[in-house]
C-alpha positions as CSV (number, residue, x, y, z in Angstrom):
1,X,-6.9,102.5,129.6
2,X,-7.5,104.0,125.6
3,X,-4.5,106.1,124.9
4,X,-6.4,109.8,125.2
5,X,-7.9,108.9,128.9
6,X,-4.5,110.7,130.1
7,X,-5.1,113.7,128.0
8,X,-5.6,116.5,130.9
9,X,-6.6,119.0,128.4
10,X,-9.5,117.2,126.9
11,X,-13.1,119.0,127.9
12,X,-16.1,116.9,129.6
13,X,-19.0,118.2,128.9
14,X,-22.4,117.4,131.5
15,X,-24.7,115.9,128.3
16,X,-27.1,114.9,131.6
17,X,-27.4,118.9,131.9
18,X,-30.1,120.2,129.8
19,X,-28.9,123.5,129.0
20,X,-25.4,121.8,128.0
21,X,-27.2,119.4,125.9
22,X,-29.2,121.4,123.8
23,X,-26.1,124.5,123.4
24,X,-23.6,121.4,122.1
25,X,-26.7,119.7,120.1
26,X,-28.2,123.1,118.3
27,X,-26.5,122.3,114.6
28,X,-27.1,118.6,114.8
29,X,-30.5,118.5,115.6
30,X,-31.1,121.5,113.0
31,X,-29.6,119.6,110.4
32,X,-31.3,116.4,111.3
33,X,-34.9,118.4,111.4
34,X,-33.9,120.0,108.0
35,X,-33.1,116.6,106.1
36,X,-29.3,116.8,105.6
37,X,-28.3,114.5,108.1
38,X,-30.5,110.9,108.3
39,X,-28.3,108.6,110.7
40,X,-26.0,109.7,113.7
41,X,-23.1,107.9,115.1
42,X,-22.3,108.4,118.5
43,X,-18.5,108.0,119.7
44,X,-17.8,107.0,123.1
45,X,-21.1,107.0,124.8
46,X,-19.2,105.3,127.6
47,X,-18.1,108.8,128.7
48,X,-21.2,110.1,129.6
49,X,-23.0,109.7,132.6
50,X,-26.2,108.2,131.5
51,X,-25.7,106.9,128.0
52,X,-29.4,105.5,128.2
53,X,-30.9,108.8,128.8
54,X,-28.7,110.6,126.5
55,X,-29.8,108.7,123.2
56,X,-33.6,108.9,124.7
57,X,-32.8,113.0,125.1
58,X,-31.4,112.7,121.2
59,X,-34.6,110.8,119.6
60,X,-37.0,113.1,122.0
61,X,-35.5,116.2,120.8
62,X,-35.6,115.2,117.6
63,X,-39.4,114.5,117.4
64,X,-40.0,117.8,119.7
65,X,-38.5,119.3,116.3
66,X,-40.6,117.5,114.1
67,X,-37.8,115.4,112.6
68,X,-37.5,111.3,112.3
69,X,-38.4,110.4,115.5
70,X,-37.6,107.1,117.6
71,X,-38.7,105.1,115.1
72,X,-36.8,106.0,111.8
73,X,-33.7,107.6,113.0
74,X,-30.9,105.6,112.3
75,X,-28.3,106.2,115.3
76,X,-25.3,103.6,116.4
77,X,-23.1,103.9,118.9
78,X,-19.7,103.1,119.1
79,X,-18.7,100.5,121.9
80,X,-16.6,97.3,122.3
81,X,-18.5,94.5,123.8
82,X,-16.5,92.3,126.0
83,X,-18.4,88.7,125.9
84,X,-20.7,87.9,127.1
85,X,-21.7,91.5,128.0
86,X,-24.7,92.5,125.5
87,X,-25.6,95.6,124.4
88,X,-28.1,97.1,127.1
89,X,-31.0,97.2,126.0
90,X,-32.4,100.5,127.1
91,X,-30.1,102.2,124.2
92,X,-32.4,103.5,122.1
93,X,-29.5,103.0,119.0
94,X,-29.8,99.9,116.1
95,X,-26.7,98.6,117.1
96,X,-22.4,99.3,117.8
97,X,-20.4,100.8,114.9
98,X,-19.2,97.1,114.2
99,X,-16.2,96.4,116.2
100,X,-17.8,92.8,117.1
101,X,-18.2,91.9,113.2
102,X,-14.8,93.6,112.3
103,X,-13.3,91.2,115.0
104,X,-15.1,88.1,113.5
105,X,-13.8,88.9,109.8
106,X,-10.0,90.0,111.3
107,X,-10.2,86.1,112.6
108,X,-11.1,84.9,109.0
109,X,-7.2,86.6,107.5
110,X,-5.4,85.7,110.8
111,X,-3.4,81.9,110.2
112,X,-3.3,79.5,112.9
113,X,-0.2,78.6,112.2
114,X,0.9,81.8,112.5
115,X,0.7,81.6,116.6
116,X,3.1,79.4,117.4
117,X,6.6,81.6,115.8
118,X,5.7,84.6,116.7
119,X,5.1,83.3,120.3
120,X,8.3,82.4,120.4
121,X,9.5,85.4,119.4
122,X,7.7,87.6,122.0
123,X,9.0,85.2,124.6
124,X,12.6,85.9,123.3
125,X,12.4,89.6,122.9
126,X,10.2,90.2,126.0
127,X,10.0,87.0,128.6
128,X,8.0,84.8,129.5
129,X,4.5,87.3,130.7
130,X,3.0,84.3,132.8
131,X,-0.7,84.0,133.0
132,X,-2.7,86.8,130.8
133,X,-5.2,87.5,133.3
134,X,-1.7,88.2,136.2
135,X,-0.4,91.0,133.2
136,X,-3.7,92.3,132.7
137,X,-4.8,93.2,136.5
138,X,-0.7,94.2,136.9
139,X,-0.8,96.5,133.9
140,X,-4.0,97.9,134.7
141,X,-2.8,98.5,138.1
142,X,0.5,100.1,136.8
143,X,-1.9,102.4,134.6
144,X,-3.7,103.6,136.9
145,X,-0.7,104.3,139.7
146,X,1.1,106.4,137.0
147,X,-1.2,107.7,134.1
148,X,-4.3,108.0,136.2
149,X,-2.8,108.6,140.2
150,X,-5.0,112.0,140.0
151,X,-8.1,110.3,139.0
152,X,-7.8,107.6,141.3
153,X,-7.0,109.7,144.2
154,X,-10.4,112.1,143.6
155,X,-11.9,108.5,144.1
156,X,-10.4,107.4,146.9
157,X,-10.7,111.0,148.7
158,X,-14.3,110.6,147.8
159,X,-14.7,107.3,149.2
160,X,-12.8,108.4,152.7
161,X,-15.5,111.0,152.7
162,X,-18.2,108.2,152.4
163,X,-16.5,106.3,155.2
164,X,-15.5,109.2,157.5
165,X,-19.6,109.9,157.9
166,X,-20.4,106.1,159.3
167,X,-18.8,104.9,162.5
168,X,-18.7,101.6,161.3
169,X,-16.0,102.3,158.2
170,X,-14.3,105.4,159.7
171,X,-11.3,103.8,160.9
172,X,-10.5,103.1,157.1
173,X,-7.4,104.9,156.4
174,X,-7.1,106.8,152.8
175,X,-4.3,104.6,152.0
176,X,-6.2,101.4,152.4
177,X,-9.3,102.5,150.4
178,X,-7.3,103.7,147.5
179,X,-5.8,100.0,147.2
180,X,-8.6,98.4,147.6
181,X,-10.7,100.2,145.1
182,X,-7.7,100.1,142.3
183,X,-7.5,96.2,143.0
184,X,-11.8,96.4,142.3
185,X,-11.0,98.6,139.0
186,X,-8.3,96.1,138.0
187,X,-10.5,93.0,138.2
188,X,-13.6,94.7,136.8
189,X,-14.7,92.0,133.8
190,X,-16.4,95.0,131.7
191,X,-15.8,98.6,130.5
192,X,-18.2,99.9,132.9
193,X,-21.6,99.4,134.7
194,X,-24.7,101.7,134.1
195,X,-25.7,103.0,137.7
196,X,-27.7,106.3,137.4
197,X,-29.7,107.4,140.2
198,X,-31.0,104.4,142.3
199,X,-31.2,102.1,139.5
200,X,-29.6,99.2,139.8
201,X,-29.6,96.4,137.3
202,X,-28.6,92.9,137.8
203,X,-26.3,92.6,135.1
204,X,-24.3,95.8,136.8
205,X,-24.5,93.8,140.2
206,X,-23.5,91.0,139.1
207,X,-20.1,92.7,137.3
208,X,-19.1,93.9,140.4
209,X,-19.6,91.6,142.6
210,X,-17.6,89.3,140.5
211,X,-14.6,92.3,140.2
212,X,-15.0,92.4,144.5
213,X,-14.4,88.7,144.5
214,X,-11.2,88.5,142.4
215,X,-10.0,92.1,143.7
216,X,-10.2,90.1,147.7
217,X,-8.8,86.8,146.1
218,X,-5.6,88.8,144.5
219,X,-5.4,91.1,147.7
220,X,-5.6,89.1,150.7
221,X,-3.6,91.4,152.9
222,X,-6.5,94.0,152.2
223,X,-8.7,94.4,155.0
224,X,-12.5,92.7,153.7
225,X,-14.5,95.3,155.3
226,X,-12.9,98.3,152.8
227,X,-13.8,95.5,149.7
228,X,-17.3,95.7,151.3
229,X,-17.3,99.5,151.4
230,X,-16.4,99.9,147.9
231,X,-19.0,97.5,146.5
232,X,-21.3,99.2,149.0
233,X,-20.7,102.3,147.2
234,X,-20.6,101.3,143.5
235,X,-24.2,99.6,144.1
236,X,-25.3,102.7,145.9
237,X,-26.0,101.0,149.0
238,X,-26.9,102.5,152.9
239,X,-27.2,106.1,151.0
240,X,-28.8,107.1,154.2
241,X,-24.9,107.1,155.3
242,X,-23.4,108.9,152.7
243,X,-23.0,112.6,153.6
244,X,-25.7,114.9,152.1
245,X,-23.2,116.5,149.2
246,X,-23.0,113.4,147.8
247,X,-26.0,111.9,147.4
248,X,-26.9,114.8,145.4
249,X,-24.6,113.8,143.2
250,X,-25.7,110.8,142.3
């Protein structure tokens, strides 16, 4: 939901393809080998594919140059943590860019007494918005309907092709597998999860089953089994049912 995610004319470049890694990474890494550059800062990891394995490609290519290798590098990375989500630990980076401390010291010039007027006044100017957690799965929901319909329909087509190759979630209609997986995005308690490959981790399972749980509590009308279809999927479950083009994807 960060204001450029609806900017169509941004590129994505593959960082898990070699070839794209090392054309886009030629000047940093020459400049790192070379001495003029001692500490990186990576923006947005959460937009690759497999942030893990690109800051391991970084350090490796690095040494493989004869530069500061894993150990001495300094390299951060630029995320907001959500508590009580840490930072995973496979990163090979010293820490976030600070957003979590910046927080803590904004708290320090922020006046308790402050919260009370200018509650008030948003309630005058704009309503009363009801429960936080009601406005945040409804304007995540309203996002993704309007700014991010394309997107979320490449998902959904994606996940009818899924269904359509297993005779037990075939009768799922595009419509209904949409809805159900924008109510799963909208209850989702973290940025993202980190499922590359087969690899699962417990902390990722756990984030989505508790986003299935509150997606089928806010959505009764939803049929269950198309909940169970999209947590199936985002945990990489019964690949042998997936059709063969994409399970090469993953």
């Amino acid at each position: 939901y960060r204001r450029f995610f609806d900017i169509n004319t941004l590129a994505g470049l593959r960082m898990e393809r070699p070839e794209v890694f090392a054309a886009t990474h030629r000047l940093v890494l020459d400049l790192v080998s070379q001495g003029k550059v001692h500490a990186l800062r990576i923006d947005h990891p959460d937009g690759l594919y497999d942030p893990a394995g690109y800051f391991r490609a970084v350090r490796e290519a690095i040494a493989a140059r004869g530069g500061q290798g894993d150990a001495s590098l300094y390299m951060v990375a630029e995320k907001i943590l959500i508590p009580p989500e840490p930072l995973p630990e496979n990163w090979l980076v010293a820490g976030t860019t600070g957003y979590e401390f910046a927080n803590q010291i904004s708290g320090l010039f922020a006046h308790p007494e402050g919260e009370e007027p200018l509650s008030r006044l948003s309630a005058r100017v704009a309503g009363d918005p009801g429960r936080f957690a009601d406005l945040l799965f409804a304007s995540k929901k309203l996002v993704m309907r309007t700014l991010m319909s394309g997107e979320l329909m490449v998902l959904a087509n994606l996940l009818d092709r899924i269904s359509e190759a297993d005779r037990r979630t075939r009768d799922h209609t595009l419509h209904a597998l949409r809805d159900a997986l924008m109510d799963v995005v909208a209850c989702f308690p973290v940025y993202r999860t980190y499922v590359t490959g087969t690899d699962v981790k417990e902390q990722d399972r756990r984030f989505v089953n508790q986003a299935i749980v509150q997606a089928r509590r806010r959505s009764p009308a939803v049929d269950a089994s198309a909940f169970q279809l999209v947590r199936s999927v985002l945990l990489l479950e019964d690949l042998e049912n997936w059709p063969a083009a994409l399970r090469e994807t993953i």
